[in-house]
C-alpha positions in Angstrom: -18.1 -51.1 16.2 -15.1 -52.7 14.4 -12.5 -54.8 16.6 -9.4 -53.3 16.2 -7.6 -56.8 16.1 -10.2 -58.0 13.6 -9.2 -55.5 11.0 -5.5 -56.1 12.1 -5.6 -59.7 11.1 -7.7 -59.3 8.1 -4.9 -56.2 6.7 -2.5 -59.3 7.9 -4.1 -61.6 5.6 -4.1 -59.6 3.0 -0.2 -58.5 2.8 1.4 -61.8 1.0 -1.1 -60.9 -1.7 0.1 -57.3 -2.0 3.8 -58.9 -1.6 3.1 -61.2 -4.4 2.3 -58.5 -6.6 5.6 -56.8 -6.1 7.0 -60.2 -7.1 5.2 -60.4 -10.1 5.8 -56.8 -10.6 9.6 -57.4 -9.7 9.8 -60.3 -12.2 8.6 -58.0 -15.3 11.5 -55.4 -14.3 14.2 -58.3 -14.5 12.6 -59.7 -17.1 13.0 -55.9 -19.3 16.6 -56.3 -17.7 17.1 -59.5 -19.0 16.6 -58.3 -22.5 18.1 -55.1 -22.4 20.7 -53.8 -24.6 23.5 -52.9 -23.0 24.8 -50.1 -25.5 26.5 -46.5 -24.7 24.2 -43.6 -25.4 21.7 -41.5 -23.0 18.7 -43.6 -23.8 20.2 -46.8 -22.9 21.7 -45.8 -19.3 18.3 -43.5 -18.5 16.0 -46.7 -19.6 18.6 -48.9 -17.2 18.6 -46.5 -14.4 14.4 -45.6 -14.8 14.3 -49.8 -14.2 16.6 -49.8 -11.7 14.7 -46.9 -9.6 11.6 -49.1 -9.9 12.8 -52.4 -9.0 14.1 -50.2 -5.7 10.7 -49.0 -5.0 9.6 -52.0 -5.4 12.2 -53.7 -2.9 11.4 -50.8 -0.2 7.2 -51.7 -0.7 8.3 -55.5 0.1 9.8 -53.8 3.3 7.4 -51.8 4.7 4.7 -54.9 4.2 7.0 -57.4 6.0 7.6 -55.1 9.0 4.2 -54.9 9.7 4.2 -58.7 10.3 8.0 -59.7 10.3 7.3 -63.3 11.6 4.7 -64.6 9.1 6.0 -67.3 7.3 3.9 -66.9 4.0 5.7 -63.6 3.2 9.2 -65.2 4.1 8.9 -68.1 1.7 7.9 -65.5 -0.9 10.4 -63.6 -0.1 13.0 -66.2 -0.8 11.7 -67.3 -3.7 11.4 -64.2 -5.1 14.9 -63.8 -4.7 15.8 -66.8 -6.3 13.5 -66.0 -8.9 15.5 -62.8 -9.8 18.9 -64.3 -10.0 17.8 -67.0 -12.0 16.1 -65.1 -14.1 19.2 -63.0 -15.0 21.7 -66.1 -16.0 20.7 -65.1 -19.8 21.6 -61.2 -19.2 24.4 -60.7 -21.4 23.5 -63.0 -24.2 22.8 -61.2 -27.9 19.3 -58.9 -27.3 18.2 -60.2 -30.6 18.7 -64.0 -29.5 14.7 -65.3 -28.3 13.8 -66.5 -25.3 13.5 -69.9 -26.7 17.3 -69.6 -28.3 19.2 -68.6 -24.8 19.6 -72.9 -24.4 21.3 -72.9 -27.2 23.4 -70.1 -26.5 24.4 -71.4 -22.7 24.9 -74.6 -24.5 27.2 -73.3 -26.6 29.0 -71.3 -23.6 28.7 -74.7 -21.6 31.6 -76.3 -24.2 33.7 -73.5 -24.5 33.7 -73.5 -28.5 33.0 -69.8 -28.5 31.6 -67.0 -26.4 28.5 -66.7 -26.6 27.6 -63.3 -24.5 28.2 -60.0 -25.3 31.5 -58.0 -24.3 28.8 -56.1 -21.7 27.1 -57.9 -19.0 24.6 -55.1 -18.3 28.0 -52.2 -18.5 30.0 -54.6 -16.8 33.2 -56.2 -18.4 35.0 -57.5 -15.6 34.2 -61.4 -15.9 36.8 -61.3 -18.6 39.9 -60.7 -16.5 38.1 -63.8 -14.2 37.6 -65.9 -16.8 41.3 -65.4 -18.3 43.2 -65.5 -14.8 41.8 -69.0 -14.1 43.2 -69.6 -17.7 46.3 -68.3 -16.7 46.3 -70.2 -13.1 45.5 -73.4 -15.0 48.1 -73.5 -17.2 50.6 -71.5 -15.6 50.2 -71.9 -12.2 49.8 -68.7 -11.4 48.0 -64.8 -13.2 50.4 -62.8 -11.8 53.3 -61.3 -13.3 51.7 -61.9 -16.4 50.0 -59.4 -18.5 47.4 -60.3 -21.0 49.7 -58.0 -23.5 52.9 -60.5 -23.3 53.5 -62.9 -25.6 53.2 -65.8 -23.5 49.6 -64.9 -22.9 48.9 -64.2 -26.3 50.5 -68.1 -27.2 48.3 -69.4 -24.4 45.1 -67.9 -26.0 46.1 -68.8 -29.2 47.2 -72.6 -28.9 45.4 -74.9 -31.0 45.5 -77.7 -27.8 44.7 -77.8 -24.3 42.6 -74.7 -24.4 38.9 -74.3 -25.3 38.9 -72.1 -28.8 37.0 -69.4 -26.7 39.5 -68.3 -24.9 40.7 -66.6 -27.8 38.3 -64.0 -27.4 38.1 -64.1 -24.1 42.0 -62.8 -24.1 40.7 -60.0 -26.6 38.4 -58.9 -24.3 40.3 -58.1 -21.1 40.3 -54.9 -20.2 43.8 -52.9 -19.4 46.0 -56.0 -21.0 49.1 -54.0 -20.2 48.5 -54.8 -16.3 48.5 -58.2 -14.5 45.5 -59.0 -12.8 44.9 -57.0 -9.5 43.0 -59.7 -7.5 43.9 -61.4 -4.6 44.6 -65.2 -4.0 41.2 -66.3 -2.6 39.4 -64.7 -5.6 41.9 -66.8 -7.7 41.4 -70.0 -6.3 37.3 -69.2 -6.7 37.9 -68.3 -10.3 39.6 -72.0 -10.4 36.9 -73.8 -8.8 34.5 -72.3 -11.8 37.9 -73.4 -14.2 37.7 -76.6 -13.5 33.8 -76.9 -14.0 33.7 -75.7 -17.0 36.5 -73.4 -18.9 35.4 -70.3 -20.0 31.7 -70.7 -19.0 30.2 -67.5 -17.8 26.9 -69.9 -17.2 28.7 -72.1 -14.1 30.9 -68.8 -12.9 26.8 -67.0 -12.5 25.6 -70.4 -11.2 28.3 -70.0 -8.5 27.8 -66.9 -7.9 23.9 -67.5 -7.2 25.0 -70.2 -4.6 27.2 -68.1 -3.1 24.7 -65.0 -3.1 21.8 -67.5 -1.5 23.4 -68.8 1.4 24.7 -64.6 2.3 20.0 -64.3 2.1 20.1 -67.4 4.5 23.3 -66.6 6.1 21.9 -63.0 7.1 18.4 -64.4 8.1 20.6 -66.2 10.9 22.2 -62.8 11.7 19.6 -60.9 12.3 18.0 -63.3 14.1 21.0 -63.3 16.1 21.2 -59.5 16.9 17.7 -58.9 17.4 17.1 -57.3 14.4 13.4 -57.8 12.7 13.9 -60.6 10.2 12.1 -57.9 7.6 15.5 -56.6 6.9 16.5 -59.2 5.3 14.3 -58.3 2.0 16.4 -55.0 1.7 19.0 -57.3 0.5 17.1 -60.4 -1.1 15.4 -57.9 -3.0 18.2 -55.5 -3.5 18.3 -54.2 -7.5 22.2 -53.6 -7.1 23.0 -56.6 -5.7 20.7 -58.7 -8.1 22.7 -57.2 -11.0 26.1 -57.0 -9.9 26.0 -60.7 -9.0 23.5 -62.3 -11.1 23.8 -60.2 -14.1 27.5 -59.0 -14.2 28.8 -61.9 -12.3 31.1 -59.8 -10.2 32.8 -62.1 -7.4 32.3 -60.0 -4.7 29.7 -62.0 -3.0 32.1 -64.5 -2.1 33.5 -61.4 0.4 29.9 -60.5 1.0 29.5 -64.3 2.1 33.0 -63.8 4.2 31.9 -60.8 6.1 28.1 -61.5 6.6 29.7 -65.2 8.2 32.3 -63.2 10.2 29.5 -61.1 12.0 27.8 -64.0 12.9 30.9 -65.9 14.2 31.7 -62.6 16.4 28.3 -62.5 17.9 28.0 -66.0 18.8 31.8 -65.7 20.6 33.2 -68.3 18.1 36.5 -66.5 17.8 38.6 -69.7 15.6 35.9 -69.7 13.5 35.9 -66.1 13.2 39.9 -66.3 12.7 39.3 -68.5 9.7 36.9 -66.3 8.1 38.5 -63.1 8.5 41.6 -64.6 6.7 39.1 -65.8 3.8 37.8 -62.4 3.7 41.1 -60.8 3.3 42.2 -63.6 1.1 39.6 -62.9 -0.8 39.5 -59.1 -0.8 41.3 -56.8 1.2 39.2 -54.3 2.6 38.4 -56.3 5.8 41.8 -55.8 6.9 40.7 -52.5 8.2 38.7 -54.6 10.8 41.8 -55.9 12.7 42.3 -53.3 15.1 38.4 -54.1 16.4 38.5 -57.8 16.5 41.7 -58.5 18.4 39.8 -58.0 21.6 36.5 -60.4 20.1 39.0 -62.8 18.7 41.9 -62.5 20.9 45.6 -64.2 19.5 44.0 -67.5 18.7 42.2 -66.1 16.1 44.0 -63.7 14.3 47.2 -66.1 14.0 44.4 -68.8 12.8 43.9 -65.8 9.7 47.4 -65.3 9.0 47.5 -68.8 8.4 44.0 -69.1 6.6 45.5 -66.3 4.5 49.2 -67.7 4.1 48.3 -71.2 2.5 45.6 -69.8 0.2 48.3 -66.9 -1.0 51.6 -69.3 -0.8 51.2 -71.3 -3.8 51.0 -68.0 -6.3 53.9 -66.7 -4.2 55.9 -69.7 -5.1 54.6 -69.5 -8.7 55.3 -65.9 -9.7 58.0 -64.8 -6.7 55.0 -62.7 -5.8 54.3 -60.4 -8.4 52.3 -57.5 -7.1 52.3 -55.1 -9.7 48.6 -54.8 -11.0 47.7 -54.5 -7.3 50.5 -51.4 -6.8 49.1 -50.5 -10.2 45.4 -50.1 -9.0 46.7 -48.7 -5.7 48.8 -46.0 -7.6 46.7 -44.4 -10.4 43.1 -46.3 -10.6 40.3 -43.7 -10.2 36.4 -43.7 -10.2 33.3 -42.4 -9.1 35.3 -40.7 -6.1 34.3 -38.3 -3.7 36.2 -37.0 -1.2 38.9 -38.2 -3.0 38.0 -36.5 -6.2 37.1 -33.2 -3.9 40.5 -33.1 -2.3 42.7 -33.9 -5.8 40.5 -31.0 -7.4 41.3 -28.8 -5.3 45.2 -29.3 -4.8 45.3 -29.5 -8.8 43.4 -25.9 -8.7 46.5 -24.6 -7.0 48.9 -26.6 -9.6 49.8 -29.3 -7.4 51.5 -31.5 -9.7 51.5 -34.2 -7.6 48.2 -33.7 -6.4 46.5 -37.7 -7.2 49.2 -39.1 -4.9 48.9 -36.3 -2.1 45.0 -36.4 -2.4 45.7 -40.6 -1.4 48.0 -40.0 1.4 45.1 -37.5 2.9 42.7 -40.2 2.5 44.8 -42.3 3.8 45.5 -40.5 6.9 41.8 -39.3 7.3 41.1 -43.4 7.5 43.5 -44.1 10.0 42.1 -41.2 12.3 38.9 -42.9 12.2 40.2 -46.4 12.8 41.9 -45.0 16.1 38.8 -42.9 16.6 36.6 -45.8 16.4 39.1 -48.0 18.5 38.7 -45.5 21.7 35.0 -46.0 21.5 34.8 -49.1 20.9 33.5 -51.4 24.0 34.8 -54.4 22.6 31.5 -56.4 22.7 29.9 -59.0 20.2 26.9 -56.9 19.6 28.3 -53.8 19.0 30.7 -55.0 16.4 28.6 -55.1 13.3 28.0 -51.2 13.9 31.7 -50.7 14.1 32.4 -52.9 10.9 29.8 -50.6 9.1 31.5 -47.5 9.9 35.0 -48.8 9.5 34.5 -50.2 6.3 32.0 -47.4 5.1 34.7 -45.0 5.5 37.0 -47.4 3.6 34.6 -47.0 0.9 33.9 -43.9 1.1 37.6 -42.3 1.3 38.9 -44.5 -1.7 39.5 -43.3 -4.9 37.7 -46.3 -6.7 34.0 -46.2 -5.7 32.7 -49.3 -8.0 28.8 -50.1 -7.7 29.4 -53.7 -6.2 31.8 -52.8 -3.6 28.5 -51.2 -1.9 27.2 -54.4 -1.4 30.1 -55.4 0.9 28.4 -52.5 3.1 24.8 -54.3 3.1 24.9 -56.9 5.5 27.0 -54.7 8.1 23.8 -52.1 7.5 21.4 -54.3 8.3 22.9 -56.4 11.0 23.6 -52.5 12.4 20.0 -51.5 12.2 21.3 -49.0 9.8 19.1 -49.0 7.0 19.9 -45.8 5.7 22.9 -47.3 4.2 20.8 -49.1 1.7 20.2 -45.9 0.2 23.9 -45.6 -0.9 23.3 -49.0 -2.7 20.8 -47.1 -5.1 22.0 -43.6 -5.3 25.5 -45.7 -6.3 23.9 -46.9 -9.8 24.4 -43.2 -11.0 27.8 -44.1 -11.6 26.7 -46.0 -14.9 26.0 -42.6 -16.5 30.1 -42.8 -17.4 28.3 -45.3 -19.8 27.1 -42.4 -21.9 30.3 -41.2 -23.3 33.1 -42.2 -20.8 32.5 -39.3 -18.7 32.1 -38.7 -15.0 29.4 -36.1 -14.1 30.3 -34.2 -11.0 26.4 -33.4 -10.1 26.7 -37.9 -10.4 29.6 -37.6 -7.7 27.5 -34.9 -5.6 24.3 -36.6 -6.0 26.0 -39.9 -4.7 28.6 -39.3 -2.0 27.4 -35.3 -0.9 23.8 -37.3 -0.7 24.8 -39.6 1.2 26.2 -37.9 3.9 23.4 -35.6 4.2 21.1 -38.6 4.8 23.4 -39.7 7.2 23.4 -36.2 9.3 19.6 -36.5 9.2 19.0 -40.0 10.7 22.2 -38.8 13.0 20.4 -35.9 14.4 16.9 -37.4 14.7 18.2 -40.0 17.0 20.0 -37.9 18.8 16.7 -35.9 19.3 14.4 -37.8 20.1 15.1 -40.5 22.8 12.5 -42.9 21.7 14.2 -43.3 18.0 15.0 -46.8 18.0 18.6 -47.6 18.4 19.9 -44.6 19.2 23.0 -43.8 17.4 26.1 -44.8 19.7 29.1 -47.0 19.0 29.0 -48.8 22.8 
């Protein structure tokens, strides 16, 4: 007869090899990313979206075999160096698909000195490094990005000017997108996109260098976290190993991480009672981004005064010397605020349906609904909320989820603000949105958004959600069952 814990150990012993065969397997995926050709057309964004799916699966398998033995320190250290692995690994995405392996030195050289640029207007269906790369420009030399629009003539001199400026900031101006707005992004994102300036202008090499830093202390960051809950440290491979987040950071180079670093901190700071640091923190976030002002109302009791006048002036001397450049400009923010839509959906349900009854002003009535449905949640929220450390990371989650989830912009790598919340929260499920999300790159195909995409996504979601809702609330021994105390 075969002892139970005999064959336990043995299956034990046998895991980091099945885990290092997702890493291979993982590495292959990235590696067909790496290479890929970002192009519009139906085979392009199915072949992205078919990798995608499987580097998922792939992430979920690493998972399940760490949960089965979440304190073994083989599978850990593979885990992290998978992850490193990945984003490494996608510092070339972007360059020219015909370029070789061996001619991507060359190329980052090139990038490196600013003489030209050297990657392709789409990193993996992403263009939004530009606007980085040209607001630092604009910083630099100005003092400030707002106020100005990449359309004016002063920007087109700037890009232009034979001295002072590398030569590839010419095309980097060409390639901004919406050149008739200023830039939309707050003052902690600009001084981020100056620290990369001041590297090396115009590199999209140091900017995904950065970003990778950034990205690897949020892995060790939320190791600490979940340590610190009591949450099984096997969580922490549903965002190591997370496809989105891989791409969005390593492979678009979209700054978000930085908040994703902000808010993964600002949980741990809350848990641990560390309400200055937390103060500082939440005004970085907001500096940086400003959905986490939504999580005011819930940490004046964790952080008391102290802390939140400790933001205001966290955020006040990152945001004061654009002020005192530019008088404050904030169009491209009212801009976005005022008429930027995407991969909506209750948004997109509601402005449907007013414009059915010939609602004229139906985009901006749709926003004031959304608006009002957030701020019945925050109050909602706020009258269950016990005000504890450990029950704060659930709260966050459904704050800021709803934030998401009523906007009218619903970008990819915003989800990824939602990923350490989820897992600090126990609330796994989320991580689902993070894949059903990468549907929104079938407006890739022709510039169109599919509304089966939008139901598939948000109408998904929330059915997911009622599920694990329900089951917790029927059966008593579901872990953590679902309740905001």
């Amino acid at each position: 007869m075969t002892d139970r814990r005999d064959s336990t150990s043995h299956g034990s012993r046998w895991k980091p090899v099945w885990l290092v065969a997702l890493l291979v397997t993982s590495f292959k995926g990235y590696w067909w990313l790496v290479r890929f050709d970002a192009v519009s057309g139906w085979e392009a964004v199915v072949d992205f979206l078919i990798c995608m799916g499987m580097l998922f699966l792939l992430c979920w398998g690493a998972y399940w075999i760490w949960r089965g033995n979440s304190h073994s320190r083989p599978i850990r250290h593979l885990v992290l160096i998978g992850a490193l692995i990945f984003r490494i690994l996608l510092i070339p995405a972007g360059l020219s698909p015909q370029l070789e392996p061996r001619g991507w030195t060359d190329a980052m050289a090139v990038d490196l000195n600013g003489k030209e640029v050297a990657y392709e207007p789409f990193l993996l269906f992403d263009t939004d490094i530009w606007r980085y790369l040209w607001d630092a420009h604009l910083t630099y030399n100005l003092g400030t990005p707002y106020g100005v629009t990449p359309a004016s003539d002063t920007a087109r001199a700037l890009a232009m000017q034979e001295s002072g400026a590398p030569a590839a900031y010419r095309e980097i101006h060409d390639r901004v997108q919406f050149p008739s707005i200023s830039t939309v992004y707050p003052p902690g994102a600009q001084w981020l996109f100056l620290l990369s300036y001041w590297v090396a202008p115009g590199s999209i090499v140091v900017w995904k260098l950065l970003l990778i830093g950034l990205d690897m202390a949020v892995i060790l960051s939320l190791e600490k976290l979940l340590i610190a809950v009591g949450a099984s440290p096997a969580l922490l491979v549903l965002y190591a190993w997370n496809p989105l987040v891989v791409k969005v950071f390593a492979g678009s180079a979209h700054y978000d991480v930085a908040l994703v670093l902000a808010v993964t901190l600002l949980l741990f700071a809350v848990v641990k009672g560390r309400a200055l640091l937390g103060g500082v923190l939440l005004g970085l976030g907001i500096a940086i981004k400003l959905t986490p002002i939504v999580l005011i109302p819930f940490l004046f009791r964790r952080l008391g005064w102290r802390g939140l006048t400790l933001s205001a002036l966290v955020l006040l001397v990152l945001a004061a010397p654009f002020a005192w450049a530019s008088g404050g400009d904030p169009s491209g923010l009212l801009a976005f605020g005022q008429s930027w839509e995407f991969n909506a959906g209750a948004y997109s349900l509601i402005r449907t349906i007013l414009q059915s009854f010939g609602l004229q002003a139906a985009p901006a009535v749709a926003r004031v609904l959304m608006l009002a449905a957030l701020a019945s949640i925050i109050v909602w929220l706020s009258r269950r909320d016990a005000g504890t450390a450990l029950s704060f990371p659930r709260i966050a989650l459904v704050a800021m989820g709803a934030t998401l989830l009523l906007s009218p912009v619903v970008n990819p790598w915003y989800v990824t603000w939602l990923l350490p919340l989820a897992l600090a929260a126990r609330r796994p499920e989320w991580i689902a949105l993070s894949a059903l999300v990468l549907l929104a790159f079938l407006v890739m195909v022709d510039g169109t958004q599919r509304w089966w995409a939008l139901a598939i996504q948000h109408a998904g979601f929330l059915a997911l959600l009622a599920v694990v809702h329900f089951r917790r609330q029927l059966s008593p021994t579901f872990p953590e069952r679902n309740t905001l105390t």
